[in-house]
Backbone bond lengths (Angstrom), bond angles and torsions (degrees), N, CA, C in turn:
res aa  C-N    CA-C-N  psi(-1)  N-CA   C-N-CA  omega(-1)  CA-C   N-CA-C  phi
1 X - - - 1.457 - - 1.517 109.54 -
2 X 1.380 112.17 108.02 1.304 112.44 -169.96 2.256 102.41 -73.10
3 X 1.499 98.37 124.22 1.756 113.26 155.65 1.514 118.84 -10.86
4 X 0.898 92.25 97.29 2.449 77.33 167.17 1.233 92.99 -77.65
5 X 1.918 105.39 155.83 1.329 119.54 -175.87 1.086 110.40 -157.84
6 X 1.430 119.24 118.23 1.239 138.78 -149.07 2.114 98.46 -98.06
7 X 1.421 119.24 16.99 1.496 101.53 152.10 1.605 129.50 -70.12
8 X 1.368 104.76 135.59 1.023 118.65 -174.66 1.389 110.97 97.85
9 X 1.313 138.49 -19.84 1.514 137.36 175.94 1.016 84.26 -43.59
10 X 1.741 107.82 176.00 1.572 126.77 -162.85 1.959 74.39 -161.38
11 X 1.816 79.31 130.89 1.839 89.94 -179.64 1.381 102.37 -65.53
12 X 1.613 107.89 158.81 1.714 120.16 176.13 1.124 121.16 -86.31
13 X 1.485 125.31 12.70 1.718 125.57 -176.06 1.621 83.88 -141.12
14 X 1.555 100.90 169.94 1.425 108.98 175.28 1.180 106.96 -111.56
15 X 1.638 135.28 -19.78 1.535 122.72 -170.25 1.201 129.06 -100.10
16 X 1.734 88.47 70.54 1.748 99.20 -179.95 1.814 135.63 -60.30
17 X 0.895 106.83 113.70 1.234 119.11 167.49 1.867 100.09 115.68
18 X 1.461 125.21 0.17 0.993 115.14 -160.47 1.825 119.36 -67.69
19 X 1.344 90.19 -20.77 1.852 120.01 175.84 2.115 95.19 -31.98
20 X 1.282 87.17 -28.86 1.810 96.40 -175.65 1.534 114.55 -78.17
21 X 1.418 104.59 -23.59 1.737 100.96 -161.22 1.365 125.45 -51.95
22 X 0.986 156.93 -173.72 0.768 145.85 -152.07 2.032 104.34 -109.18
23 X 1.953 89.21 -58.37 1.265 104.62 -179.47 1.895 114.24 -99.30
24 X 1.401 99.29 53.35 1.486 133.80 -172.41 1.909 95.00 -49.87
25 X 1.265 119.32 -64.03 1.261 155.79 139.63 1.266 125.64 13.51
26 X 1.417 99.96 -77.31 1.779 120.24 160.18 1.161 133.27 -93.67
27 X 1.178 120.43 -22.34 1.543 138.65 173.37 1.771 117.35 -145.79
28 X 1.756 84.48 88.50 2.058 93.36 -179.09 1.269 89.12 -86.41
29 X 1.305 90.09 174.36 1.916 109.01 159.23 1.538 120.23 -42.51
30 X 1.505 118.32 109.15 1.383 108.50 -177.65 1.711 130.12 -14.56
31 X 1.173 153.73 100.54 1.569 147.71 172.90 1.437 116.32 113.75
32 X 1.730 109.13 -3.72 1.365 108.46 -172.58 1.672 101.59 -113.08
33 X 1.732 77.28 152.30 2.097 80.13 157.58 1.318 135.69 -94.13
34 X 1.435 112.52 127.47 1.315 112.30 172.08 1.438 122.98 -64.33
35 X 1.412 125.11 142.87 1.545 116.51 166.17 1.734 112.52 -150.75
36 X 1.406 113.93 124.85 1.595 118.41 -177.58 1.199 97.15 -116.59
37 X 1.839 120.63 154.17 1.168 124.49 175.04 2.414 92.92 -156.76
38 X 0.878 79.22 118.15 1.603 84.30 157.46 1.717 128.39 -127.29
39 X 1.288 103.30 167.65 1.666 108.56 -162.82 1.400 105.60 -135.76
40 X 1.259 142.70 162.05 1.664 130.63 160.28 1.426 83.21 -109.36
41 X 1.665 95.69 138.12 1.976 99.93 177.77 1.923 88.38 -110.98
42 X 1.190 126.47 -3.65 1.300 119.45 -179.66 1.353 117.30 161.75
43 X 1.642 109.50 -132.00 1.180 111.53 -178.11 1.681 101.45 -153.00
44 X 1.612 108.25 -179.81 1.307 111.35 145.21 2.084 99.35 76.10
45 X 1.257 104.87 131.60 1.586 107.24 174.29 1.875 112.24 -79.40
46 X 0.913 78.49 28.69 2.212 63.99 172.31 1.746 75.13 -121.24
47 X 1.569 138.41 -40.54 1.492 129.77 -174.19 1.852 91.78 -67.17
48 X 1.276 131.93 -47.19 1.764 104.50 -165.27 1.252 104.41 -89.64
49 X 1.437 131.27 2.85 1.450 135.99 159.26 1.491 94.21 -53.15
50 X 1.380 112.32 -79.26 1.580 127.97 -148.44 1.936 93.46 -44.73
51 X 1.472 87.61 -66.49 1.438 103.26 -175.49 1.619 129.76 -47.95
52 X 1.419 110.58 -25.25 1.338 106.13 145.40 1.657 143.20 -63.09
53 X 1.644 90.32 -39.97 1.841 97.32 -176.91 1.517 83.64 -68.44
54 X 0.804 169.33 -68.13 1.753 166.97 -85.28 1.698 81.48 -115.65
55 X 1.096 122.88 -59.47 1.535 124.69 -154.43 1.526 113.99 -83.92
56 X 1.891 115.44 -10.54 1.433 126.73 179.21 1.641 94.81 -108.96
57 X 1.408 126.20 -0.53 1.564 116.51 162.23 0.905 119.07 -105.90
58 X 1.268 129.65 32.54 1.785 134.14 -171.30 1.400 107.09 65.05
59 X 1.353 120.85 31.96 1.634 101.02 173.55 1.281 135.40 -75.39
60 X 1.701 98.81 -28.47 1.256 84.56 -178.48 2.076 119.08 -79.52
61 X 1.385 102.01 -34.57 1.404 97.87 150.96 1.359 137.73 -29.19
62 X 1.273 102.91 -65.35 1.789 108.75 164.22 1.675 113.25 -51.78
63 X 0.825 106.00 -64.97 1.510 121.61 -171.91 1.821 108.87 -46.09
64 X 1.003 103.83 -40.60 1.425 118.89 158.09 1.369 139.67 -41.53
65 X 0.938 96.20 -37.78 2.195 128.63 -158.41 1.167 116.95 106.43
66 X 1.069 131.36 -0.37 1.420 142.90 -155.67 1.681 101.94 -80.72
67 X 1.667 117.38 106.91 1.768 115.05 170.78 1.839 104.57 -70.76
68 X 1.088 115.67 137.22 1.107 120.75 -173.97 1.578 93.32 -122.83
69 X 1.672 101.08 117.09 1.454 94.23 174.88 1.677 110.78 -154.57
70 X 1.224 115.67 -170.15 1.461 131.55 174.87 1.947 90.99 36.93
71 X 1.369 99.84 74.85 1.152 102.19 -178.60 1.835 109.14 -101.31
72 X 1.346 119.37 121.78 1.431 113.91 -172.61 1.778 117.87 -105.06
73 X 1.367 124.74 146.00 1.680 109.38 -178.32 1.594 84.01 -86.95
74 X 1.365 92.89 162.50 1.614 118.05 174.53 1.375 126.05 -91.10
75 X 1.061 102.88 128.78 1.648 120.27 -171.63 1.295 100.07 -65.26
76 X 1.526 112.62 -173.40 1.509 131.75 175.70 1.555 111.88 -49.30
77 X 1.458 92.17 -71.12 1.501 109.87 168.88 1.764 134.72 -37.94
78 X 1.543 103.86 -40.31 1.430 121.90 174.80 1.440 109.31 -67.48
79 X 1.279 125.87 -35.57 1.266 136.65 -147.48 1.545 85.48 -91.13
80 X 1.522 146.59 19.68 1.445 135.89 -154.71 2.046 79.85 -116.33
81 X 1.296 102.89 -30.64 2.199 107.68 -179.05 1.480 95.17 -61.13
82 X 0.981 140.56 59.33 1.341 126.52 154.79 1.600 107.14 -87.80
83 X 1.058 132.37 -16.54 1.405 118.09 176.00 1.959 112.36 79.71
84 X 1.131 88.87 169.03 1.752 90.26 -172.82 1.517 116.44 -107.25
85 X 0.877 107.89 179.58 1.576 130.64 -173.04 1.326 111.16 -106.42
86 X 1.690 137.20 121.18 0.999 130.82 -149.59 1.342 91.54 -139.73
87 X 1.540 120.48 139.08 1.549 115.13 147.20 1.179 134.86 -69.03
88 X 1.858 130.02 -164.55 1.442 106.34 -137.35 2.562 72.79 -107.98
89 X 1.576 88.31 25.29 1.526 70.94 174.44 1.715 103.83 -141.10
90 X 1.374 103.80 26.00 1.555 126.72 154.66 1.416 111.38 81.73
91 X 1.354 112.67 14.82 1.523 126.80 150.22 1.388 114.69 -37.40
92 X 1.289 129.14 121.68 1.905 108.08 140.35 0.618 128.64 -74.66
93 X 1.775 135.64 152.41 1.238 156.79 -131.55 1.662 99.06 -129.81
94 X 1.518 89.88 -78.65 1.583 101.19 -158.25 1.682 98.95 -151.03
95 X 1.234 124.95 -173.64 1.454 146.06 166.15 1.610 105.60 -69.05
96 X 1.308 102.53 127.62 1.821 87.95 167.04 1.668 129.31 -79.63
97 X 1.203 121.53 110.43 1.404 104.04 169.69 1.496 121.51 -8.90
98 X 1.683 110.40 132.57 1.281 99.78 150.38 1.547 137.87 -130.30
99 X 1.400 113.38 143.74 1.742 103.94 -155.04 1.834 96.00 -89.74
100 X 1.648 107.71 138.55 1.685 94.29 -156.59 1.859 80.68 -112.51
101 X 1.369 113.49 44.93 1.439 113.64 -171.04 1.119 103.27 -98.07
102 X 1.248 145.77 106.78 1.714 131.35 151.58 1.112 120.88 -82.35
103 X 1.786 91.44 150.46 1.584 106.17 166.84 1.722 98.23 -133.14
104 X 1.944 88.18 167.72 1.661 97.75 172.22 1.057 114.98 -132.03
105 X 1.207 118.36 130.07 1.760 113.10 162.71 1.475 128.95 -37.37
106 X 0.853 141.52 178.31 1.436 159.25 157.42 1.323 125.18 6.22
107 X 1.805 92.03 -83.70 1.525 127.61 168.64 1.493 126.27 -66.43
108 X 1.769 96.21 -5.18 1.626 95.79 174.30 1.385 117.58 104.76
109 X 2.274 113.12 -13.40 1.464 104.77 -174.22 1.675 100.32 -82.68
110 X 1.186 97.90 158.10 1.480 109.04 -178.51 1.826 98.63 -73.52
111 X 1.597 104.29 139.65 1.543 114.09 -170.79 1.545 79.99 -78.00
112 X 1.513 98.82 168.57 1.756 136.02 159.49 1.469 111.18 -40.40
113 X 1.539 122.29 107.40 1.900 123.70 178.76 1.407 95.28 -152.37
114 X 1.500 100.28 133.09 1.496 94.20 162.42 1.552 153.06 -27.62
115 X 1.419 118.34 123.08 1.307 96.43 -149.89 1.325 148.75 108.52
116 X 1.699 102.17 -30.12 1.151 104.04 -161.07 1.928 104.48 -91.29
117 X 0.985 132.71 154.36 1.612 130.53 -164.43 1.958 111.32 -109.86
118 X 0.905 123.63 152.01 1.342 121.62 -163.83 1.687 115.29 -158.17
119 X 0.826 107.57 143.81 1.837 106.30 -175.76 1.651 88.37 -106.52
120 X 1.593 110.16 131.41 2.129 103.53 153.92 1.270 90.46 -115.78
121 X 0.886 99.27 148.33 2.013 133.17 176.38 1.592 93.24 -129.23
122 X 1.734 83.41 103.90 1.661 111.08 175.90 1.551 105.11 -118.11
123 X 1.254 108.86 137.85 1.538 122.88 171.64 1.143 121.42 -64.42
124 X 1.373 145.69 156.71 1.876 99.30 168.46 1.943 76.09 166.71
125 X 1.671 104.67 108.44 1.633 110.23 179.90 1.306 110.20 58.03
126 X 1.286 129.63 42.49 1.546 134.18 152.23 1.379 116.14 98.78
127 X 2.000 121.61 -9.54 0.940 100.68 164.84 1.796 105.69 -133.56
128 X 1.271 91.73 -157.16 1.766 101.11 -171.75 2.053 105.44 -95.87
129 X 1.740 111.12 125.18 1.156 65.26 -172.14 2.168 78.02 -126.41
130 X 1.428 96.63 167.51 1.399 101.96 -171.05 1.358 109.70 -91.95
131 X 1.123 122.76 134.64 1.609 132.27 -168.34 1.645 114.29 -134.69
132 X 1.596 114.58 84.90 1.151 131.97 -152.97 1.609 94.85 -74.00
133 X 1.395 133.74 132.89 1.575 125.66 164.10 1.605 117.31 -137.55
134 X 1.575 105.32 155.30 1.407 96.48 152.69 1.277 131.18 -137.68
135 X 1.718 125.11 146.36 1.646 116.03 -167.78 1.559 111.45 -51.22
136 X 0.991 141.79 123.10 1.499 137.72 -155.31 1.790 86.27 -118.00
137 X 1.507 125.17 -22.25 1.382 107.34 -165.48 1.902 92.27 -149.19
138 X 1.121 121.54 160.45 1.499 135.36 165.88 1.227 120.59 -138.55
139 X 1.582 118.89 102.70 1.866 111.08 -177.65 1.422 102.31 -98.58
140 X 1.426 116.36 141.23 1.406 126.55 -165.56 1.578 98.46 -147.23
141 X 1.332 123.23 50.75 1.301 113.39 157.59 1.650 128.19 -123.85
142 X 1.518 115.06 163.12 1.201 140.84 -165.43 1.765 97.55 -23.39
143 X 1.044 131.52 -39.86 1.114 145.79 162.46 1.520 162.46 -162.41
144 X 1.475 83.48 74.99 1.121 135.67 -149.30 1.348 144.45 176.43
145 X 1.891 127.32 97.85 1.120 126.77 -121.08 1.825 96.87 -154.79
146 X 1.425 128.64 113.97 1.393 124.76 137.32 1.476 95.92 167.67
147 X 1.629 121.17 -143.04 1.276 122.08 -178.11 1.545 109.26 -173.72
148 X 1.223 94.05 -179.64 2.112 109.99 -157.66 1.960 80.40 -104.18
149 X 1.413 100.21 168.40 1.357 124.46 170.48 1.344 113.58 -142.53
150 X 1.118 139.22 134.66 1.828 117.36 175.87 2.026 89.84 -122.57
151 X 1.654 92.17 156.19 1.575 92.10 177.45 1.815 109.06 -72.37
152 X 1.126 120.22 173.90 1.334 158.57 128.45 1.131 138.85 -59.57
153 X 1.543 137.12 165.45 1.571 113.74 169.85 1.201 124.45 -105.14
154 X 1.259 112.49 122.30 1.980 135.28 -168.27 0.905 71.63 135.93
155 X 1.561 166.61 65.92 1.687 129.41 141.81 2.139 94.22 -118.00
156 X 1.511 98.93 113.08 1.449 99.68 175.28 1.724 142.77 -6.11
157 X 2.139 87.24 -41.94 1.450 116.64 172.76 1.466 110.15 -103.01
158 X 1.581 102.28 172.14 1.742 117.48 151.55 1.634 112.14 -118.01
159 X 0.810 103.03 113.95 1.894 107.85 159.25 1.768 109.60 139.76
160 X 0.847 107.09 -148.92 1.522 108.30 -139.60 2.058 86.40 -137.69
161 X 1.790 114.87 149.92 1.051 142.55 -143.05 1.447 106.20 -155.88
162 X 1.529 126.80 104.62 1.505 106.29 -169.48 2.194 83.14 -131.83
163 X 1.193 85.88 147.06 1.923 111.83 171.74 1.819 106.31 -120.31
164 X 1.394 98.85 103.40 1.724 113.06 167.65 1.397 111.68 -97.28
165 X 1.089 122.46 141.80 1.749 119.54 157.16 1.637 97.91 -135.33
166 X 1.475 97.04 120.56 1.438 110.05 -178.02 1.813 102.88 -127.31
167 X 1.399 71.75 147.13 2.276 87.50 176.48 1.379 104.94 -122.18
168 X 1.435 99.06 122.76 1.461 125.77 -130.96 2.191 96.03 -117.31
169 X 1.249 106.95 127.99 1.540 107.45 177.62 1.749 123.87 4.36
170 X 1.514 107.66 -71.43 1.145 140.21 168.14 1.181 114.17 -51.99
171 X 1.122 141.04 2.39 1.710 167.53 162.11 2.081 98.89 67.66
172 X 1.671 105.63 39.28 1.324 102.84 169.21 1.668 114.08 -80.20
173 X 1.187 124.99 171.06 1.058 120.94 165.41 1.866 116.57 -131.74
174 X 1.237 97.47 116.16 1.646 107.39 -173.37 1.485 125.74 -107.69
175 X 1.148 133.03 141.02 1.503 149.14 -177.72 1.418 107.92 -113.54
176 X 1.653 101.40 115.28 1.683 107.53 -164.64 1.973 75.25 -113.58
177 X 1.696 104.05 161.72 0.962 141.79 158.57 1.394 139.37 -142.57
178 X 1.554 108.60 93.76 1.626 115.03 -164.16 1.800 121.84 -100.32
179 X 1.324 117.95 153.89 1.480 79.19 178.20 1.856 82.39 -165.93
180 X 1.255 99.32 168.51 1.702 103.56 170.28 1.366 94.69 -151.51
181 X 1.341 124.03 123.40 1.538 129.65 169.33 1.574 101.95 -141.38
182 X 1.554 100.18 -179.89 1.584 137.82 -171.33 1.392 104.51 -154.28
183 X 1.484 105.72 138.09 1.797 105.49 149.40 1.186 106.29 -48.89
184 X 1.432 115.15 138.31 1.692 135.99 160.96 1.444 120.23 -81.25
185 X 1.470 132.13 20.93 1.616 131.87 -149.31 1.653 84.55 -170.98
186 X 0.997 93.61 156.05 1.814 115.87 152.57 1.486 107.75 -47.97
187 X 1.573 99.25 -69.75 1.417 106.41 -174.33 1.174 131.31 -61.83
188 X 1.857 115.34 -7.73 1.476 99.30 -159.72 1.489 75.23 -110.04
189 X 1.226 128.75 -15.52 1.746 126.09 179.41 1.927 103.26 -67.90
190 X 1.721 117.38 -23.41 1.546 101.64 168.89 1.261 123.69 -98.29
191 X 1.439 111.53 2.18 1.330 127.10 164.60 1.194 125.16 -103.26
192 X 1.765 114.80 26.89 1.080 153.65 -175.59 2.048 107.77 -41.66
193 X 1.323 95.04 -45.33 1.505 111.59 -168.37 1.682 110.00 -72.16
194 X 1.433 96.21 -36.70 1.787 100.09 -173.52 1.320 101.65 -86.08
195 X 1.144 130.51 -30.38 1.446 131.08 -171.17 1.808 90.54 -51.68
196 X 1.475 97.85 -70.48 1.704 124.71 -167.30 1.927 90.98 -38.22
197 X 0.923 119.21 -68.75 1.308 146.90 157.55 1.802 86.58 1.50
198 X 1.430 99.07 -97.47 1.874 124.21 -149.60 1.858 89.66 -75.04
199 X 1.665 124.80 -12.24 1.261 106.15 173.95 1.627 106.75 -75.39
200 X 1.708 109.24 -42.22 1.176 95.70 -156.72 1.747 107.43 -82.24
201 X 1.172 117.33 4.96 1.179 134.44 164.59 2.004 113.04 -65.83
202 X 1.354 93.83 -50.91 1.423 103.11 167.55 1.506 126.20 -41.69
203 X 1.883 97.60 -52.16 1.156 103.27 -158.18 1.531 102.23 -85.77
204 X 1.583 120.49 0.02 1.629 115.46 177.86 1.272 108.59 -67.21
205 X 1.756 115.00 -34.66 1.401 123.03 -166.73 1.723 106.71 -85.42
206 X 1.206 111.43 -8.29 1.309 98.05 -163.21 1.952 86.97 -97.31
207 X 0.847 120.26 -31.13 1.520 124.46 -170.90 1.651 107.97 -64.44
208 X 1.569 111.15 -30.08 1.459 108.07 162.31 1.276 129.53 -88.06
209 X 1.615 108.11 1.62 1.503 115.68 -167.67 1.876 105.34 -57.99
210 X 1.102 92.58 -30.38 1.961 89.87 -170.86 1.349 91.66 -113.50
211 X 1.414 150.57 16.49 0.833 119.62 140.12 1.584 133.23 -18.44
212 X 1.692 157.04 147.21 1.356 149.35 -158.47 1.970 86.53 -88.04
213 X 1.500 128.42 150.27 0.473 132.61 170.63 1.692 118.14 106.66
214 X 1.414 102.75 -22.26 1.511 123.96 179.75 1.610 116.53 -81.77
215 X 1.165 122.89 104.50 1.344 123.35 -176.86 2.189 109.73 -89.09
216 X 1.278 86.47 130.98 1.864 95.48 176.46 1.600 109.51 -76.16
């Protein structure tokens, strides 16, 4: 059975990287829903160290239930989703750099880089359903750590999903979860309620994924 392979797809929403804006909140992408959720997973930089590598190897996905598979590196072309640069009042700036460096975990899967494309196979009302994505953004600073994904086409939704873990003045360490979507179909726009339903269900599990104690 020959792989499906999502090079060359072209994402299904246009407002890439906006998962970042500032005023995400009050003003999403025209037709979509906004949704924020944060957690304190601890404290101290050896905890938002840990908690980043966990969160740039698919952990919290995995950790979730989430099958993470038919994962592809990104071509020339892919590598253009880097997403933008926003001020601290949700302006864009510029294009985000993108780092065309890979790394892999352990087992050999290629870590989280711009670009890169991924199938999740989520459970959700009795069956399996496939949720095509791609990393649209990668934050890699001193403090401050994860990245955005936007769907593809086959993915239930439209819009974009970003996981931060930042270490914060007060030496806390927090796990943000932002997101703005729509059904992508007729059908998944009248099944509007369960989607809303099995996301925010999603996002309970993903907020404990790095909880300390949680292995990726």
């Amino acid at each position: 059975m020959q792989r499906s392979t999502h090079t060359g797809q072209s994402l299904t929403y246009a407002a890439v990287g906006a998962s970042q804006a500032a005023d995400l909140m009050f003003y999403p992408p025209k037709g979509y829903r906004p949704a924020e959720d944060s957690i304190r997973i601890g404290s101290g930089r050896d905890r938002f160290e840990a908690a980043a590598a966990t969160l740039l190897a698919w952990g919290v996905q995995k950790n979730s239930g989430i099958e993470v598979s038919n994962i592809e590196l990104p071509t020339p072309s892919d590598t253009d989703y880097a997403g933008l640069v926003y001020d601290a009042d949700g302006t864009p700036l510029a294009a985000r750099d993108v780092n065309p460096e890979l790394t892999y975990s352990e087992d050999g899967t290629p870590q989280i880089s711009a670009g890169v494309t991924a199938d999740l196979r989520i459970r959700a009302y009795g069956r399996v359903v496939t949720a095509p994505v791609r990393v649209v953004l990668v934050i890699d600073e001193p403090n401050e750590a994860g990245f955005a994904y936007g769907t593809l086409p086959g993915h239930p939704e439209e819009g974009e999903e970003s996981f931060v873990v930042t270490h914060e003045p007060d030496d806390s360490v927090w796990f943000t979860v932002r997101s703005f979507s729509r059904g992508s179909t007729s059908f998944y726009r009248m099944v509007a309620p369960l989607l809303r339903r099995q996301q925010r269900q999603m996002t309970r599990r993903y907020l404990r994924a790095l909880l300390p104690g949680r292995a990726a």
